[in-house]
SERO-4910 file (N, C-alpha, C, O; in steps of 0.05 Angstrom, whole numbers):
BEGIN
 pado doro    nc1    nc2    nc3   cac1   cac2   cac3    cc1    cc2    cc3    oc1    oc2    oc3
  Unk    A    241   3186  -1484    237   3201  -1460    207   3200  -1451    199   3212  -1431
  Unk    A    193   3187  -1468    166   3197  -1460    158   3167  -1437    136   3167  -1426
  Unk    A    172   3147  -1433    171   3124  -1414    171   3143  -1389    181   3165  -1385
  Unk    A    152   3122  -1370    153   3140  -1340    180   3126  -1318    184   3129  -1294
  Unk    A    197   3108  -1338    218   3101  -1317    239   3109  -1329    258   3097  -1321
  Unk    A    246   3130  -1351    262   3144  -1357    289   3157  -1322    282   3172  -1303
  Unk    A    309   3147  -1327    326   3161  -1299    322   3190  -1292    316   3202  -1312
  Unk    A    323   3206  -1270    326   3233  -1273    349   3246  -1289    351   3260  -1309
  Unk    A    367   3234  -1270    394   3241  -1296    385   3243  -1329    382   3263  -1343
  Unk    A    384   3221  -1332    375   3226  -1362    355   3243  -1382    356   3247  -1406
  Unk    A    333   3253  -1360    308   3272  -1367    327   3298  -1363    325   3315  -1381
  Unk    A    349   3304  -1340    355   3329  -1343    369   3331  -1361    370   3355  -1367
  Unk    A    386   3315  -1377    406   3321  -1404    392   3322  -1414    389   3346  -1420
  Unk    A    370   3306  -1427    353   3311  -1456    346   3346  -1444    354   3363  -1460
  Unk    A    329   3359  -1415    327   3382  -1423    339   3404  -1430    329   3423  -1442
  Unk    A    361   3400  -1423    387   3417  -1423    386   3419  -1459    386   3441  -1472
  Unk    A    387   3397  -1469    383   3401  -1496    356   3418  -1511    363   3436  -1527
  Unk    A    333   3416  -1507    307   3427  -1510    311   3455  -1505    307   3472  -1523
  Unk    A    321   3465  -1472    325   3491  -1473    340   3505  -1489    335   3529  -1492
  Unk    A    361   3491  -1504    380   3503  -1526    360   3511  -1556    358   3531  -1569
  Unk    A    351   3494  -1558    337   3483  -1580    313   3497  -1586    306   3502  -1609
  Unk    A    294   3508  -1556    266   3532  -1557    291   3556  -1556    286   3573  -1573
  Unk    A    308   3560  -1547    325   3585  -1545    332   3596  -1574    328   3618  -1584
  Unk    A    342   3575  -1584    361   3591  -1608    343   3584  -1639    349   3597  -1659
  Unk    A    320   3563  -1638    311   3562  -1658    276   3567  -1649    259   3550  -1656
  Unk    A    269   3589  -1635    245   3600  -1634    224   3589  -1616    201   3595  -1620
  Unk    A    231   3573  -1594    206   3559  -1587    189   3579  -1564    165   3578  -1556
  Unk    A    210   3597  -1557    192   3615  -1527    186   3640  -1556    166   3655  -1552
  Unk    A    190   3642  -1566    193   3664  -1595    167   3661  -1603    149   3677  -1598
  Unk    A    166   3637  -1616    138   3633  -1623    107   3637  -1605     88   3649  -1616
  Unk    A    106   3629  -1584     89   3631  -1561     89   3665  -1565     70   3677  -1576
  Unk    A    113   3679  -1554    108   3697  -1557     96   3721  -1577     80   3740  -1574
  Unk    A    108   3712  -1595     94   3724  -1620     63   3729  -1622     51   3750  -1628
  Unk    A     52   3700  -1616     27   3699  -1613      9   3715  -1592    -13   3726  -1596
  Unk    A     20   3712  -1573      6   3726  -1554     14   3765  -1563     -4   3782  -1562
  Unk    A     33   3768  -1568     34   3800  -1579     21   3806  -1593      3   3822  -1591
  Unk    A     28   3790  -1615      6   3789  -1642    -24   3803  -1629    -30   3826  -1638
  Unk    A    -41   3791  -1612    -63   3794  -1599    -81   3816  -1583   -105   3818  -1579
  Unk    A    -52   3837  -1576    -39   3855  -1560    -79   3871  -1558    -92   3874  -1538
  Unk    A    -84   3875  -1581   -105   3885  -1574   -129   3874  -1561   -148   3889  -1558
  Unk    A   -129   3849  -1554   -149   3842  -1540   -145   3833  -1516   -162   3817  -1506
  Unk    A   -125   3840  -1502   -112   3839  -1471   -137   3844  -1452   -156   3860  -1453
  Unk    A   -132   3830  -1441   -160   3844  -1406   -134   3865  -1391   -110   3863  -1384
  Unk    A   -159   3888  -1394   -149   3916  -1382   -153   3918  -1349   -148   3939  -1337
  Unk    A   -162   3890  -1335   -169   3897  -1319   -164   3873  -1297   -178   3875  -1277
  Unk    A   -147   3853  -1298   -133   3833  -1295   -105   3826  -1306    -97   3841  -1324
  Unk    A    -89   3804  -1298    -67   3801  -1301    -77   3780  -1335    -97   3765  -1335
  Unk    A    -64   3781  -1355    -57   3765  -1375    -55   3734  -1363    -33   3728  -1352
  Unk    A    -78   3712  -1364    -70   3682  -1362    -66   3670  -1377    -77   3678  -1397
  Unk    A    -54   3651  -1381    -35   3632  -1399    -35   3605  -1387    -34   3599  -1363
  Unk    A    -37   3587  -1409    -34   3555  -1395     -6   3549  -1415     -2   3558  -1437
  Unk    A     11   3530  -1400     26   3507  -1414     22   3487  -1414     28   3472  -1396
  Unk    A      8   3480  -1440     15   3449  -1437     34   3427  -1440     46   3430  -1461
  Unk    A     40   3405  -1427     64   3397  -1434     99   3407  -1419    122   3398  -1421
  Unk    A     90   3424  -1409    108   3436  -1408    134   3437  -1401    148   3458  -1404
  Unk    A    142   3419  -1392    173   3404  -1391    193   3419  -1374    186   3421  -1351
  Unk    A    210   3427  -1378    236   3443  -1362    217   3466  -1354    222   3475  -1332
  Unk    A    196   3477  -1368    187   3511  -1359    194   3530  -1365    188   3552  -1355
  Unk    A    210   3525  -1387    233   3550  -1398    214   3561  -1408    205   3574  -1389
  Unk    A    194   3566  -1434    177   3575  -1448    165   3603  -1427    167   3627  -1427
  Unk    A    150   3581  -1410    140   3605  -1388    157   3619  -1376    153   3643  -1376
  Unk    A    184   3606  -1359    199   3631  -1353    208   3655  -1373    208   3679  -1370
  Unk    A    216   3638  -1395    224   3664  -1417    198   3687  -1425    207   3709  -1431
  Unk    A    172   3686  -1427    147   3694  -1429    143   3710  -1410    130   3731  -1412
  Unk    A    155   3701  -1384    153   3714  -1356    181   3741  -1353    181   3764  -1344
  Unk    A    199   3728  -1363    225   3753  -1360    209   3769  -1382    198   3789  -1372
  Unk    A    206   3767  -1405    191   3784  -1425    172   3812  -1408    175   3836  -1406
  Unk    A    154   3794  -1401    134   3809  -1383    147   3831  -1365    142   3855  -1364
  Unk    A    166   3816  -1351    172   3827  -1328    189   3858  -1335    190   3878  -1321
  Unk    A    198   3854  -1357    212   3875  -1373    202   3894  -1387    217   3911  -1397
  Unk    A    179   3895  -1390    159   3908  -1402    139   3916  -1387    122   3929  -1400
  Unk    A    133   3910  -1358    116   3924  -1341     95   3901  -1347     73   3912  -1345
  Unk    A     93   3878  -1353     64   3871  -1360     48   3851  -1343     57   3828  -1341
  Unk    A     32   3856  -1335     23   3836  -1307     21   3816  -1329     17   3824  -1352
  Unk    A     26   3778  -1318     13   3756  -1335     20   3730  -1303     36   3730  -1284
  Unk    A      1   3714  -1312      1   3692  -1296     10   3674  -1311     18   3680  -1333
  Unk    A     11   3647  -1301     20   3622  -1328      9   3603  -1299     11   3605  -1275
  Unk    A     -5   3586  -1320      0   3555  -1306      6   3540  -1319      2   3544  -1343
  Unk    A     20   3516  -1311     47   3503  -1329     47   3465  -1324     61   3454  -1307
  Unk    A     34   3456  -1336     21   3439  -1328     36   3411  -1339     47   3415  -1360
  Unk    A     39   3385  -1331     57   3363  -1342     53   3338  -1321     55   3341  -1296
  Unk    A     48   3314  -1333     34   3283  -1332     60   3277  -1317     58   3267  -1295
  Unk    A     86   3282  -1325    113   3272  -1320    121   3276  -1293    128   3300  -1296
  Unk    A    126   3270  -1262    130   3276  -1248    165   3278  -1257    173   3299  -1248
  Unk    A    180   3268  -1265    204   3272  -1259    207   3297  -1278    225   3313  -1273
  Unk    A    189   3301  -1300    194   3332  -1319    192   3354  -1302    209   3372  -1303
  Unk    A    170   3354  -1282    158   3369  -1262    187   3380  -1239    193   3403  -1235
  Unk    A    201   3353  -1228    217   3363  -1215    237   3382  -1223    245   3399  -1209
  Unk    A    250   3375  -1259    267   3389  -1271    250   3425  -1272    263   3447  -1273
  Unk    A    228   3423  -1273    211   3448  -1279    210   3463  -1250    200   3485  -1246
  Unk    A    219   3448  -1235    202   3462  -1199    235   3471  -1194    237   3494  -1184
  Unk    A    255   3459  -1199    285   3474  -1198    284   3497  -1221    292   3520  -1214
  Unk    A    276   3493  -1242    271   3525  -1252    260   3544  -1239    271   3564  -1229
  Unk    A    236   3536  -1240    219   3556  -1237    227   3572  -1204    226   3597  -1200
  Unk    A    235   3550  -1181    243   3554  -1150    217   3572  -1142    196   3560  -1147
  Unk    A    214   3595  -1132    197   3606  -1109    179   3626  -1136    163   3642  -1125
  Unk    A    179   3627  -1163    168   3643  -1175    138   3646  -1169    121   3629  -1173
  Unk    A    136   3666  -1161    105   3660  -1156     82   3673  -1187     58   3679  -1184
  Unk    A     88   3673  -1199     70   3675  -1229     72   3652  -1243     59   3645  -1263
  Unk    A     86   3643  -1233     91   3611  -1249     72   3588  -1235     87   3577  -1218
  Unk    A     52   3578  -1234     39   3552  -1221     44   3527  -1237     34   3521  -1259
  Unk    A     60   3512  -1221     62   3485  -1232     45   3461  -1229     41   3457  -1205
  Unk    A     33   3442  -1246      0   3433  -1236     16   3399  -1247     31   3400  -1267
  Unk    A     13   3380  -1238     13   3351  -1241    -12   3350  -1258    -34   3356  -1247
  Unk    A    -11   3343  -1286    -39   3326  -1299    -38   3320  -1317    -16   3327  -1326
  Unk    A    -49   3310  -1332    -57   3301  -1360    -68   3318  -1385    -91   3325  -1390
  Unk    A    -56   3320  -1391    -69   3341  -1419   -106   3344  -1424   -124   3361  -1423
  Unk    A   -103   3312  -1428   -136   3296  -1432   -158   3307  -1419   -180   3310  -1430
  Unk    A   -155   3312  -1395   -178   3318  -1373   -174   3340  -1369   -189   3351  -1353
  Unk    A   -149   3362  -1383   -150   3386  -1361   -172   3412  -1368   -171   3436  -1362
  Unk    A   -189   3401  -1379   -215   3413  -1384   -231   3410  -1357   -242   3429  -1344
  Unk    A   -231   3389  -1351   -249   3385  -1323   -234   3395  -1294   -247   3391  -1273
  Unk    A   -215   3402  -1293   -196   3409  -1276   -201   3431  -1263   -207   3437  -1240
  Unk    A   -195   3446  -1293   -188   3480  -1295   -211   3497  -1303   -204   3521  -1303
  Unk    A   -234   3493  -1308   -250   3492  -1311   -276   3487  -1309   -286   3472  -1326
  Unk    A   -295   3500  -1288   -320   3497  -1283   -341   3502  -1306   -342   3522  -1320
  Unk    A   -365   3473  -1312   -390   3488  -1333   -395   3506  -1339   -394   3511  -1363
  Unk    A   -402   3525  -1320   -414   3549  -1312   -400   3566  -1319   -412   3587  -1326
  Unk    A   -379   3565  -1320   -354   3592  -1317   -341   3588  -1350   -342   3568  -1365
  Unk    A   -327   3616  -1353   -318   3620  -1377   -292   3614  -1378   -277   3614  -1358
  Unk    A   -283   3605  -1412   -249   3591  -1406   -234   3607  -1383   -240   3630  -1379
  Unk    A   -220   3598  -1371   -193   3610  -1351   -178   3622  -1364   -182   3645  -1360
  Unk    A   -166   3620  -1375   -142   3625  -1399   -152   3644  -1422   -172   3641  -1435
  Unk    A   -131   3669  -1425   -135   3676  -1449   -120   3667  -1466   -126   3676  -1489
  Unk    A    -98   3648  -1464    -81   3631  -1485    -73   3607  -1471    -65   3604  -1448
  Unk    A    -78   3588  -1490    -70   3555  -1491    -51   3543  -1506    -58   3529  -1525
  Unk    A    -27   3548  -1500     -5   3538  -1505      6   3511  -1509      6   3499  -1487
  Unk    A     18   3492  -1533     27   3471  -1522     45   3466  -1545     39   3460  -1568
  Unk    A     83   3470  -1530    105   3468  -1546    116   3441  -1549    118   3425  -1530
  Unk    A    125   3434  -1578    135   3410  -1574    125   3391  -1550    140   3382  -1533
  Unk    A     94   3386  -1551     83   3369  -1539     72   3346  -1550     75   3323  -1543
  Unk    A     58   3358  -1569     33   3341  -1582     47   3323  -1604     31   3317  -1621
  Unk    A     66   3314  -1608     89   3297  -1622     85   3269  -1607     83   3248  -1619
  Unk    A     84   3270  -1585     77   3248  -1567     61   3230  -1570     66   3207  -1566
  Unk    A     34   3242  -1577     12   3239  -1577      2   3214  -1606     10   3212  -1630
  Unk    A    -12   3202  -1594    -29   3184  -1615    -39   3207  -1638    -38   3231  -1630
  Unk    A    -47   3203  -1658    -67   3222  -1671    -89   3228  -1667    -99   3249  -1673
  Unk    A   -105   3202  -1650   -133   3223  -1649   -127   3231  -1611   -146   3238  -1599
  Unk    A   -101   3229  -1598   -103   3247  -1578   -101   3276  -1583   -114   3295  -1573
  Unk    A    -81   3274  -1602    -79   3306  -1611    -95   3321  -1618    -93   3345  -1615
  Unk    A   -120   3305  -1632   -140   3322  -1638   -159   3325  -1604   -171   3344  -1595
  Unk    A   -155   3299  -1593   -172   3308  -1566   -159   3332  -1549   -175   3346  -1537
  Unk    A   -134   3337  -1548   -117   3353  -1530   -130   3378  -1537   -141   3393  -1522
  Unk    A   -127   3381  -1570   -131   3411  -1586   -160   3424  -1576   -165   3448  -1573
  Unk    A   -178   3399  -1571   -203   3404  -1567   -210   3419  -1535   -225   3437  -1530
  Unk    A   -197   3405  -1522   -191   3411  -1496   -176   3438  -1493   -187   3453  -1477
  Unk    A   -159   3447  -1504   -145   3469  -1508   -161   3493  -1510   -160   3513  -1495
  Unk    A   -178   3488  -1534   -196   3506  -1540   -227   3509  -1524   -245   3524  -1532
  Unk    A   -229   3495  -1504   -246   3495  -1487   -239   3518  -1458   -253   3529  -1441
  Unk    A   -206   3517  -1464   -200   3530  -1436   -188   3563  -1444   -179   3580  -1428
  Unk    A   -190   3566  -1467   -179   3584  -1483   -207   3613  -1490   -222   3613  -1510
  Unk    A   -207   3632  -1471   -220   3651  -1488   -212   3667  -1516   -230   3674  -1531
  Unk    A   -190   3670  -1521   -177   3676  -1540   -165   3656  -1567   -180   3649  -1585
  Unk    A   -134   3649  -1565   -125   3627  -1578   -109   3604  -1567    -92   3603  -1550
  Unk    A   -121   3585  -1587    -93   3561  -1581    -64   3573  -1593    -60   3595  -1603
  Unk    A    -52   3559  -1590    -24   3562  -1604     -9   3540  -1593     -1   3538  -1570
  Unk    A     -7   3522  -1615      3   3503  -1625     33   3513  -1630     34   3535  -1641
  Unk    A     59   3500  -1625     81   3495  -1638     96   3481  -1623    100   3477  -1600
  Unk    A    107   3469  -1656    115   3438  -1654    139   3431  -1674    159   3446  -1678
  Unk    A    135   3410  -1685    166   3405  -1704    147   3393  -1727    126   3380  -1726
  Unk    A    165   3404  -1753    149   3398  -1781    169   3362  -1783    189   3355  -1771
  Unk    A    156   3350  -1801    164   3328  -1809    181   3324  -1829    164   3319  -1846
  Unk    A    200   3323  -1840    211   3322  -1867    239   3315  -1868    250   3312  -1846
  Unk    A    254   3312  -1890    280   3294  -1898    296   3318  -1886    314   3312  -1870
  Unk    A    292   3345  -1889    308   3361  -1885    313   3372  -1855    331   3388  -1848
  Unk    A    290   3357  -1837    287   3366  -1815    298   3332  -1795    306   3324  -1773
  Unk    A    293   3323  -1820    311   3288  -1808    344   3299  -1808    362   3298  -1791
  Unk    A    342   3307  -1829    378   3309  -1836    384   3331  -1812    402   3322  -1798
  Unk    A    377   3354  -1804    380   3371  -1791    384   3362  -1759    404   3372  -1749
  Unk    A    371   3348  -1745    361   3337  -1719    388   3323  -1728    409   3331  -1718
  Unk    A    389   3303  -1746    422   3283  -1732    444   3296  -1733    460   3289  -1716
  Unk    A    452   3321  -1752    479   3342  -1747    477   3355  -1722    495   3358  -1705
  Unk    A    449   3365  -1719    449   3378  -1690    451   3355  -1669    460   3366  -1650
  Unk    A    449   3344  -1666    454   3326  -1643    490   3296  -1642    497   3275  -1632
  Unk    A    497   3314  -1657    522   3295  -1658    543   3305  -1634    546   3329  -1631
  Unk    A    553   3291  -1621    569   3294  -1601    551   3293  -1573    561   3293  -1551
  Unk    A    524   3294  -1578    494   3288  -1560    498   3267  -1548    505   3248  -1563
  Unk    A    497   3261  -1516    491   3233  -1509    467   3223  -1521    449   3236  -1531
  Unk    A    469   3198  -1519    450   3176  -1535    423   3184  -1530    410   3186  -1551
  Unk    A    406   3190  -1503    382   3187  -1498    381   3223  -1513    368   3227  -1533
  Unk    A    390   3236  -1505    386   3270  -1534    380   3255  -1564    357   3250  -1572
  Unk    A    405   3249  -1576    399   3230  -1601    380   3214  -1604    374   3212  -1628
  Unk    A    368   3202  -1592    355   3181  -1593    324   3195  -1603    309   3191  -1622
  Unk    A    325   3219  -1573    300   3228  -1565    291   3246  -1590    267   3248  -1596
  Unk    A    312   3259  -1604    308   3277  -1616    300   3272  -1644    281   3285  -1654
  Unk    A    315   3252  -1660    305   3239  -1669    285   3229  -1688    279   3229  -1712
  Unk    A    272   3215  -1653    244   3204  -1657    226   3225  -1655    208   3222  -1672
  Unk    A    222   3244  -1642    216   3276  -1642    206   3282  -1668    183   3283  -1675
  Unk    A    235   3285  -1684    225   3291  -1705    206   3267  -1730    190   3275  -1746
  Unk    A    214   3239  -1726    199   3224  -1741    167   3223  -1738    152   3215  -1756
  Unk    A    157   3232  -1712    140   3236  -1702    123   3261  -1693    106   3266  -1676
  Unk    A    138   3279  -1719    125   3307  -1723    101   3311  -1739     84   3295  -1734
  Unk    A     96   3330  -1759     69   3336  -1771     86   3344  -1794    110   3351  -1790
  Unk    A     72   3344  -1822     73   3363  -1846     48   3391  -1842     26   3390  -1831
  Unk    A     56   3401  -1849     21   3421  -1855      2   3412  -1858    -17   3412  -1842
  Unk    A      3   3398  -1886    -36   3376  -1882    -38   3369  -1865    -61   3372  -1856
  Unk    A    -16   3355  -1847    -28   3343  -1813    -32   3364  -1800    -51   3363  -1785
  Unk    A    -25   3376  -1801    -32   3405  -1784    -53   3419  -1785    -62   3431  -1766
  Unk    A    -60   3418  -1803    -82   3432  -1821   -113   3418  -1814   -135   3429  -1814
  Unk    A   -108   3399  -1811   -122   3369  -1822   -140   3364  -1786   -163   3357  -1780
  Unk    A   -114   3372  -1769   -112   3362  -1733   -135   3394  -1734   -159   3392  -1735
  Unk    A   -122   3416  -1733   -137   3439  -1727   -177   3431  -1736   -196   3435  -1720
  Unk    A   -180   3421  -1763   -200   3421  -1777   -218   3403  -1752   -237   3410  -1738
  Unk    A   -206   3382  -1753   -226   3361  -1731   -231   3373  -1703   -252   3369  -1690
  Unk    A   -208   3391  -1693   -213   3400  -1676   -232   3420  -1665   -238   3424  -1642
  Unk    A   -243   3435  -1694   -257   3453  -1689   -242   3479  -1690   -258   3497  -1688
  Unk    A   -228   3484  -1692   -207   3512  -1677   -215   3528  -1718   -211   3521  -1741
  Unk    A   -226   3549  -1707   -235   3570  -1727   -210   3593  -1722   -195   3597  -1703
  Unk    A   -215   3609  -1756   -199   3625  -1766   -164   3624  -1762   -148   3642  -1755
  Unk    A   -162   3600  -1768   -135   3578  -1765   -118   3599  -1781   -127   3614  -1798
  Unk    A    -85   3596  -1770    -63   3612  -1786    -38   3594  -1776    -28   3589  -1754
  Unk    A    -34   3588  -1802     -1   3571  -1795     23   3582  -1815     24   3593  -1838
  Unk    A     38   3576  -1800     65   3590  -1802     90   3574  -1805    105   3581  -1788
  Unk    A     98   3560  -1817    111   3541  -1818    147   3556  -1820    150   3577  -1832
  Unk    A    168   3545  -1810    196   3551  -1807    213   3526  -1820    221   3511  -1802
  Unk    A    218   3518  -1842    228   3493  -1850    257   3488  -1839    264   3468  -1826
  Unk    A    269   3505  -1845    296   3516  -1844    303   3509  -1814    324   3498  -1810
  Unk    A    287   3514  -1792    283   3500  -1771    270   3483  -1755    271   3478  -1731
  Unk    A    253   3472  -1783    244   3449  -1773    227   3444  -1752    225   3425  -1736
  Unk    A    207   3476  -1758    192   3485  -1737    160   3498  -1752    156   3503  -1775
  Unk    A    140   3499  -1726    112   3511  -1740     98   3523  -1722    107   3516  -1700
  Unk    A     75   3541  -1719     67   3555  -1713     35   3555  -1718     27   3567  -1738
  Unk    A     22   3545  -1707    -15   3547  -1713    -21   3563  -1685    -10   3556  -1664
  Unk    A    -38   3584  -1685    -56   3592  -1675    -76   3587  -1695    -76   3586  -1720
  Unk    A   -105   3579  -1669   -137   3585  -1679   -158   3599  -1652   -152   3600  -1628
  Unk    A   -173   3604  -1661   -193   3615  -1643   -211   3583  -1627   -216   3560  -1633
  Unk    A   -214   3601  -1608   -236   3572  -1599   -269   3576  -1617   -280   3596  -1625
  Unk    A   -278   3543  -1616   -310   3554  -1629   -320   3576  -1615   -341   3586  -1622
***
């Protein structure tokens, strides 16, 4: 899925799958956690900002956003993705939401984007779900870096752990999957992290007073760090 001549058809079944998948095995969960977790250092005097990176169908943020909305809590999100055809699956979600901003770009540069010298990160959280799997290894450490540039608060990282048990898991879950789900999912996971990589990505990146949280059982993980 990560080719840019992937069909639409085919980008919207793989998401249909993903939204199952952040739904029932933690992916809007985790995001959230983190940002609660934090609860005490909220701006009292503005709306809560949030970036997505990566962000694919938009579920993450809409689910983040019903949260909010249920709880009285002002928050913005910008929701950001390289993929124009991911974008369109995300702009039928999201439809007329206006807390939701959807941005065309690149992970790489979105320091220079979103971001003036002068001015302090935009964001009190830098988000990026099942994204950074994609990525070369030393993009990941560039993305993280970038993350933490736009982040007054934390990154938060989550993604998919690497392992036999999380191989074996991804092909039962995806049986009766059309081919490009299977395929995608997969490689997803062959192209995940253990902890040392995790551990290892945070370290180069800079990202201080690091906390990871690892979910085996789902084949899932959890890093927040502070920016330098």
């Amino acid at each position: 899925m990560d080719a840019d001549d992937v069909p639409q058809d085919e980008i919207d079944t793989t998401f249909r799958f993903i939204r199952l998948v952040n739904r029932w095995l933690g992916g809007a969960n985790a995001c959230l956690r983190a940002i609660r977790a934090d609860r005490a250092a909220w701006p009292k005097d503005r709306p809560l900002r949030w970036l997505d990176v990566g962000t694919g169908a938009a579920d993450i943020p809409l689910a983040i956003d019903r949260w909010a909305t249920r709880h009285g809590i002002s928050i913005e999100c910008v929701a950001v993705d390289r993929h124009a055809a991911c974008l369109e699956v995300a702009r039928r979600a999201v439809g007329s939401h206006s807390r939701i901003r959807l941005m065309e770009a690149d992970a790489l540069g979105l320091d220079e984007q979103l971001r003036k010298p002068s001015e302090p990160p935009p964001f009190d959280y830098v988000h990026a779900g099942m994204f950074l799997h994609h990525l070369a290894d030393e993009d990941v450490i560039r993305v993280l870096r970038v993350m933490g540039r736009l982040a007054r608060r934390h990154v938060i990282w989550n993604d998919l752990l690497r392992s036999r048990w999380s191989a074996l898991a991804v092909r039962t879950a995806t049986i009766g999957q059309p081919p490009i789900v299977r395929d995608d999912a997969t490689l997803s996971v062959a192209k995940g992290f253990t902890p040392a990589e995790v551990r290892e990505a945070a370290r180069w990146a800079g990202l201080e007073q690091v906390v990871l949280r690892t979910h085996p059982l789902v084949g899932r993980f959890v890093l927040t760090g502070l920016r330098p």
